[in-house]
C-alpha positions as a LaTeX table, in Angstrom:
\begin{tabular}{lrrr}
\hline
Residue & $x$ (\AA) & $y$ (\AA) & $z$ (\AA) \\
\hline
Unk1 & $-7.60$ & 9.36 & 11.06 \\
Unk2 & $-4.11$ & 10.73 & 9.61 \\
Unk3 & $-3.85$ & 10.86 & 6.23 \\
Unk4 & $-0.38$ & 12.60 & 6.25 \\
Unk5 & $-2.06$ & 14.99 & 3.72 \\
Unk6 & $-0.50$ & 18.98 & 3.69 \\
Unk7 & 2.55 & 17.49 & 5.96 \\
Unk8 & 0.61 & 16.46 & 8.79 \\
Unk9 & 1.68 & 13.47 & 11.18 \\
Unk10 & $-0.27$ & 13.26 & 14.26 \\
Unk11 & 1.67 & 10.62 & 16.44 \\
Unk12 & 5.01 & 10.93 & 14.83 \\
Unk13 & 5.21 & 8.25 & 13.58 \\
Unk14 & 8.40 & 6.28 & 12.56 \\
Unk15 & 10.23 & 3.30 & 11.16 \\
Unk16 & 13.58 & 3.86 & 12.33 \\
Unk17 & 15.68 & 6.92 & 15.06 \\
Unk18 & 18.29 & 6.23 & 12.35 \\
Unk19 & 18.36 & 9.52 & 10.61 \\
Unk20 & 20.37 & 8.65 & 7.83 \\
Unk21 & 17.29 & 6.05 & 6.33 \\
Unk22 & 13.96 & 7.63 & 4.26 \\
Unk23 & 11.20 & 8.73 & 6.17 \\
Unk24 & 8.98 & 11.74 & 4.55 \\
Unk25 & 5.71 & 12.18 & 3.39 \\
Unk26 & 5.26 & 11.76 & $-0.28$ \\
Unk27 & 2.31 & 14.14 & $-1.19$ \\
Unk28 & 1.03 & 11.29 & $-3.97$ \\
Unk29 & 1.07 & 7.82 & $-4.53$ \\
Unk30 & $-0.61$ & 6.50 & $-1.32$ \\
Unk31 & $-4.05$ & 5.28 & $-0.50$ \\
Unk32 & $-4.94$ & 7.80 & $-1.70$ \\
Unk33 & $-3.39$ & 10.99 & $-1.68$ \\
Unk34 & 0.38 & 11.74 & 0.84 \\
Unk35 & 1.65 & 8.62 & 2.82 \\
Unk36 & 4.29 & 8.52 & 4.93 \\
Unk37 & 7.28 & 6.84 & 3.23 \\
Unk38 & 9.88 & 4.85 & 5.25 \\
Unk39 & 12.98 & 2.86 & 4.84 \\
Unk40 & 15.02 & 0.44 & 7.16 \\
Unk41 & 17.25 & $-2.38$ & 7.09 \\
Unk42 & 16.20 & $-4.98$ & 9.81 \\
Unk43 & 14.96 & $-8.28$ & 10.39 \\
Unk44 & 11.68 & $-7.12$ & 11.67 \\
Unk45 & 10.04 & $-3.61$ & 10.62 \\
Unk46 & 8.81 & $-1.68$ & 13.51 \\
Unk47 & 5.98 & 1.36 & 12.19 \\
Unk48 & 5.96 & 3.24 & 15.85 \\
Unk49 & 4.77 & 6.06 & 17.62 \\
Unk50 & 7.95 & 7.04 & 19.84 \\
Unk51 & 7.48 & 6.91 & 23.82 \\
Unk52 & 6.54 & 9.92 & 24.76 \\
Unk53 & 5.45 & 11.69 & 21.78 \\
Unk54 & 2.28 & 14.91 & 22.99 \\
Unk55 & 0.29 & 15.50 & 22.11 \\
Unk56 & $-1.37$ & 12.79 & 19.51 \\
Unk57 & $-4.29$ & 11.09 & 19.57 \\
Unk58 & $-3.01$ & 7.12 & 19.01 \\
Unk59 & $-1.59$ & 7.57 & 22.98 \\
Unk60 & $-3.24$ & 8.39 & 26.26 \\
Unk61 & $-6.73$ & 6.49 & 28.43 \\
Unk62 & $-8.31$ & 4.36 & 25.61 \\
Unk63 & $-10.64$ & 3.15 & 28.38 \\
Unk64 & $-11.87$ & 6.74 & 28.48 \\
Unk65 & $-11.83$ & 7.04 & 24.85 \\
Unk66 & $-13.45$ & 3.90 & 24.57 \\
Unk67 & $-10.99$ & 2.25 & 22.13 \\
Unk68 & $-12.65$ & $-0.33$ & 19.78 \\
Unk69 & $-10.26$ & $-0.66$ & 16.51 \\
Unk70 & $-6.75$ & 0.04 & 15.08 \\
Unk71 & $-6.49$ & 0.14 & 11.70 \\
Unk72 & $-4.21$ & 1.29 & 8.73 \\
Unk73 & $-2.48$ & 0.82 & 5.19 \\
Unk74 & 0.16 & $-0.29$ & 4.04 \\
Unk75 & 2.16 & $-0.68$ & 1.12 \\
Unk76 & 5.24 & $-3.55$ & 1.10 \\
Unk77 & 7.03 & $-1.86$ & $-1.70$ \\
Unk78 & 9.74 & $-4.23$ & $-0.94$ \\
Unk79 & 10.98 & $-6.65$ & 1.90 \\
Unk80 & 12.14 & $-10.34$ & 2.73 \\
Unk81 & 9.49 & $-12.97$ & 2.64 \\
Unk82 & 9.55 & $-15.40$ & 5.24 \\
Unk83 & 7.76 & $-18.05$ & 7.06 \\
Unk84 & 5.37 & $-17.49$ & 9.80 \\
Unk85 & 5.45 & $-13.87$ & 8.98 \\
Unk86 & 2.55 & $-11.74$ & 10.10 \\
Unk87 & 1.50 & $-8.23$ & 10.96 \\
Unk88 & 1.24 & $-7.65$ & 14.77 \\
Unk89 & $-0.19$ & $-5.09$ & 16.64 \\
Unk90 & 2.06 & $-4.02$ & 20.08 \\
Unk91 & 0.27 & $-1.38$ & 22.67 \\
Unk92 & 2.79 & $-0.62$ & 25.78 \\
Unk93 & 3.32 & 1.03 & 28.86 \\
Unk94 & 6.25 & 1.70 & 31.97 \\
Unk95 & 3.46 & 2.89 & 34.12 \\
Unk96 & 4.75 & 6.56 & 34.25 \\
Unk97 & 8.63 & 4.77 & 35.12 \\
Unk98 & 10.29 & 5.34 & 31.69 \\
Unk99 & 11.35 & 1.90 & 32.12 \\
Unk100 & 9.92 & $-1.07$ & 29.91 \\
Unk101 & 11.27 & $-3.81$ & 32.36 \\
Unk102 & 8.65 & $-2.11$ & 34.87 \\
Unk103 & 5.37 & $-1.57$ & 32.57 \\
Unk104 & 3.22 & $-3.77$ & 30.73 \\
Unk105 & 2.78 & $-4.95$ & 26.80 \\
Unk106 & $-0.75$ & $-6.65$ & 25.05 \\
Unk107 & $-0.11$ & $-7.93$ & 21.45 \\
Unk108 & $-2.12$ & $-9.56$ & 18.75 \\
Unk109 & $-1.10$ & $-11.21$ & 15.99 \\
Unk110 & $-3.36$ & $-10.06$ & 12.63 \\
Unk111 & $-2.87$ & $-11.02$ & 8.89 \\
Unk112 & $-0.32$ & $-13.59$ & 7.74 \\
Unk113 & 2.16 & $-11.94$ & 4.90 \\
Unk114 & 4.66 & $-14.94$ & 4.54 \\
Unk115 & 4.21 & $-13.80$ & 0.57 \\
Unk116 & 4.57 & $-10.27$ & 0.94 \\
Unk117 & 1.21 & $-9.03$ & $-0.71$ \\
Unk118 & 1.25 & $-6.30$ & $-3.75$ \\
Unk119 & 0.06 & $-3.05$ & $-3.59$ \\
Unk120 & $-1.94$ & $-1.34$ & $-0.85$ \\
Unk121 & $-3.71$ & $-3.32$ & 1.82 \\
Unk122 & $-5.82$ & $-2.10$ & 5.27 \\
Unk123 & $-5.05$ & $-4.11$ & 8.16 \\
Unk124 & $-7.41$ & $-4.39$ & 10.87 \\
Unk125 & $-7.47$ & $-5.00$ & 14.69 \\
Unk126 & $-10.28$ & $-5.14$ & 17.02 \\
Unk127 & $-9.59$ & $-3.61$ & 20.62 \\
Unk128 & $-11.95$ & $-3.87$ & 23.38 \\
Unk129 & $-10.20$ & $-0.84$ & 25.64 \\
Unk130 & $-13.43$ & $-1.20$ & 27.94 \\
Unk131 & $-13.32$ & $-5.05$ & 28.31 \\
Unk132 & $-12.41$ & $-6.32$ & 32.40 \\
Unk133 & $-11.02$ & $-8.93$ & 30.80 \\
Unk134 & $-8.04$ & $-9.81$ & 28.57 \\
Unk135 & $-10.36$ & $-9.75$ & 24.86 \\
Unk136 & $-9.64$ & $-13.16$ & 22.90 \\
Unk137 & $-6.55$ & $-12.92$ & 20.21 \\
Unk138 & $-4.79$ & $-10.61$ & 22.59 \\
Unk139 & $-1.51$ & $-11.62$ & 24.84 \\
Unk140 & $-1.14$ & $-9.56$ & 27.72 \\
Unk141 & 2.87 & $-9.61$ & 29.08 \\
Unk142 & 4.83 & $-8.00$ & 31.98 \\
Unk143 & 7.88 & $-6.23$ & 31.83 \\
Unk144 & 9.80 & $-9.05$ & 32.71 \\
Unk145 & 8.17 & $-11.79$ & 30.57 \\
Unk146 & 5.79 & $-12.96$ & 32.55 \\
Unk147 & 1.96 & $-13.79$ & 31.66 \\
Unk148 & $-0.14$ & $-10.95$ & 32.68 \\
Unk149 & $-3.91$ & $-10.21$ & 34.24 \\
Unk150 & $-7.09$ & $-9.31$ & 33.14 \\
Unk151 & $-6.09$ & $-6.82$ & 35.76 \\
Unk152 & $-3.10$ & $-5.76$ & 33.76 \\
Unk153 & $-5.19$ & $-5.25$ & 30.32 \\
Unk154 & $-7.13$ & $-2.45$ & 32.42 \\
Unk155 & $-4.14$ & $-0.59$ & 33.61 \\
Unk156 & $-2.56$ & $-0.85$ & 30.07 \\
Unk157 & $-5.82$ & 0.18 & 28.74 \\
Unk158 & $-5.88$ & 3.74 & 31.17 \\
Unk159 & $-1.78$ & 4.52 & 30.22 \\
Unk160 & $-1.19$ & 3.48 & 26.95 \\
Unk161 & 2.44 & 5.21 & 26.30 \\
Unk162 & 3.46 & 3.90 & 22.81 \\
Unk163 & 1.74 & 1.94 & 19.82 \\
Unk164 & 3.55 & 0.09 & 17.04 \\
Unk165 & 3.27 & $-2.21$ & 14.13 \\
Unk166 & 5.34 & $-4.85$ & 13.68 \\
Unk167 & 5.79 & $-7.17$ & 10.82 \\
Unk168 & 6.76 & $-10.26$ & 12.40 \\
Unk169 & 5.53 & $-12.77$ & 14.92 \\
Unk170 & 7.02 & $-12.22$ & 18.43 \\
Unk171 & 8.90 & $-15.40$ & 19.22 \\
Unk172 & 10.56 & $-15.86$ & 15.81 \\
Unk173 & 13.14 & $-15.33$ & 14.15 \\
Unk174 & 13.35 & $-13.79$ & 10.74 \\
Unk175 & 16.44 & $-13.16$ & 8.20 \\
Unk176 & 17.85 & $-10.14$ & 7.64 \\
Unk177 & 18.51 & $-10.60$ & 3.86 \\
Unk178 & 17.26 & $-7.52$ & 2.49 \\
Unk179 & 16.41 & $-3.64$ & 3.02 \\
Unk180 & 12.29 & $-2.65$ & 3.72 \\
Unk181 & 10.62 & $-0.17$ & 1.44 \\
Unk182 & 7.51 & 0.73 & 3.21 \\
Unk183 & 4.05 & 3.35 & 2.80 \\
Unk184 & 2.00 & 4.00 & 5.44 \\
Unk185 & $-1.53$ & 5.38 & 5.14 \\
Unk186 & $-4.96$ & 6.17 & 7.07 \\
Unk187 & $-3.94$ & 5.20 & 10.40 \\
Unk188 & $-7.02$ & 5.06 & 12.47 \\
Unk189 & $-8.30$ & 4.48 & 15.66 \\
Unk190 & $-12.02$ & 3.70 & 16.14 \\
Unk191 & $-14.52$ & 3.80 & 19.31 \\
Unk192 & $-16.10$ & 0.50 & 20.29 \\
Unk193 & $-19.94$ & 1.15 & 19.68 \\
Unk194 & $-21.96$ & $-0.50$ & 22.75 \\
Unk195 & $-25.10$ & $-2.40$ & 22.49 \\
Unk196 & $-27.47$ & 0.78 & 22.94 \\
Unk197 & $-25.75$ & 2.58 & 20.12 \\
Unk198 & $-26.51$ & 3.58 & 17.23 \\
Unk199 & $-27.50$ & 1.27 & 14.46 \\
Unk200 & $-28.78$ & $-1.26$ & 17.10 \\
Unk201 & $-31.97$ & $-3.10$ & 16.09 \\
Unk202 & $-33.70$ & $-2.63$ & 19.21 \\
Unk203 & $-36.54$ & $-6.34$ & 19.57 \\
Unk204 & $-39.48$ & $-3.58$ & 19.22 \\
Unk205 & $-38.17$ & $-2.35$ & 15.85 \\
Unk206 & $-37.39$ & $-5.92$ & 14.71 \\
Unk207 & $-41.11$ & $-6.73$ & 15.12 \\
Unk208 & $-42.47$ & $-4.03$ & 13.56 \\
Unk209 & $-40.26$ & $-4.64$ & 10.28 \\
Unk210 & $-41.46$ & $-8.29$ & 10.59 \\
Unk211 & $-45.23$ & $-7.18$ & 10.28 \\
Unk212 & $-44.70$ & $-5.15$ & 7.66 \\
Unk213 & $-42.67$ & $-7.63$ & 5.30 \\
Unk214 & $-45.51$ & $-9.85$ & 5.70 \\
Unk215 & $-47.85$ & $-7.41$ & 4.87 \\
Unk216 & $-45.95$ & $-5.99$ & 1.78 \\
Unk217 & $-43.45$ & $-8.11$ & 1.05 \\
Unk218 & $-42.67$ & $-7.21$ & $-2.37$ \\
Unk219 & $-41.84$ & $-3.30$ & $-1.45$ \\
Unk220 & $-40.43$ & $-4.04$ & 1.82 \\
Unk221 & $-36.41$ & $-5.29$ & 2.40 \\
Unk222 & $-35.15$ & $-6.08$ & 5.68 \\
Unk223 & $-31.38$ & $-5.71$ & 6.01 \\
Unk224 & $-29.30$ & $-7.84$ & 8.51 \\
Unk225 & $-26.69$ & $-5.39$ & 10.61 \\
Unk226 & $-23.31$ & $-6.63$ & 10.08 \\
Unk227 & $-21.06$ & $-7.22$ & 13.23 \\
Unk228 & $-18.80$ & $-4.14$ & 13.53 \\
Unk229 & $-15.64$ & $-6.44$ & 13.68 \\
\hline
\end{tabular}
């Protein structure tokens, strides 16, 4: 997880090439602790790890890292509100081409923030990097617009060559009224925890707590696992 704390910044992350706009890490004021502060006047804020950025940890085989989550926080200090406006997670390749027109892109669309909300907030995206097929919530394009595969979502999975956060809705169009004031905090990627792992209530262990709640009900609890995602 980065935290930005003592100046770090695995992954590079950034908001804008334009090196005239704000991007540093404050040492206070985030969630908690440093957060990496950013500034950019656009229709639709990017947060982005730049193509090509090694080494860093939010890039590379998910498949073999066995991707299962992207998360983070963030902090709309200010913005434009707008309809249909929503936080969407972009993962991309060129296949090794340095070309986008030749690679692939997967999307999902997460929380809505048509009113910008106040304060800090984690957003959350589930990522199935071992799934043969496309996961559900996720769009899967070509480099030339085209619908991709389930065959595509594997080879994007092995090669994924940049990562960014968008808040907007691909497809739409958004005004360009005002300037973005932005915090960035605990980025995060998680591994997707399989069936056999651990905190799995294996049918064995589920009968024995069964037997002994009825035996001693009133000293026993039983608690119900909550799904991961």
């Amino acid at each position: 997880m980065e935290t930005f704390s003592n100046g770090s910044d695995d992954g590079d992350w950034h908001l804008t090439n334009n090196p005239d706009r704000l991007l540093q890490i404050e040492a206070s004021g985030g969630n908690p602790g440093a957060y990496l502060h950013g500034q950019v006047f656009t229709p639709v804020p990017v947060w982005y790890v730049p193509l090509g950025t090694s080494p860093t940890h939010f890039l590379g085989n998910y498949y073999a890292q066995q991707v299962g989550g992207f998360s983070f926080d963030l902090n709309i200090f200010s913005g434009t509100q707008a309809p249909n406006r929503a936080v969407t997670l972009d993962l991309l390749t060129t296949l090794g081409t340095g070309d986008f027109s030749q690679g692939l892109e997967a999307y999902k669309i997460g929380a809505n923030i048509s009113t910008l909300p106040v304060g800090w907030k984690q957003y959350f995206f589930s990522l199935d990097a071992t799934s043969t097929s496309i996961p559900p919530g996720w769009v899967v394009l070509r480099g030339n617009g085209s619908p991709g595969t389930d065959a595509d979502w594997r080879r994007l999975m092995q090669d994924v060559e940049t990562i960014g956060f968008e808040l907007g809705k691909p497809g739409f169009a958004y005004p360009a009224l005002n300037g973005w004031d932005l915090g960035l905090d605990n980025v995060r990627i998680s591994q997707h925890i399989s069936e056999s792992g651990p905190g799995v209530i294996f049918p064995a262990t589920v009968l024995l707590l069964v037997l002994l709640q009825r035996m001693v009900p009133s000293r026993v609890v039983v608690f119900r696992r909550k799904s991961r995602f």
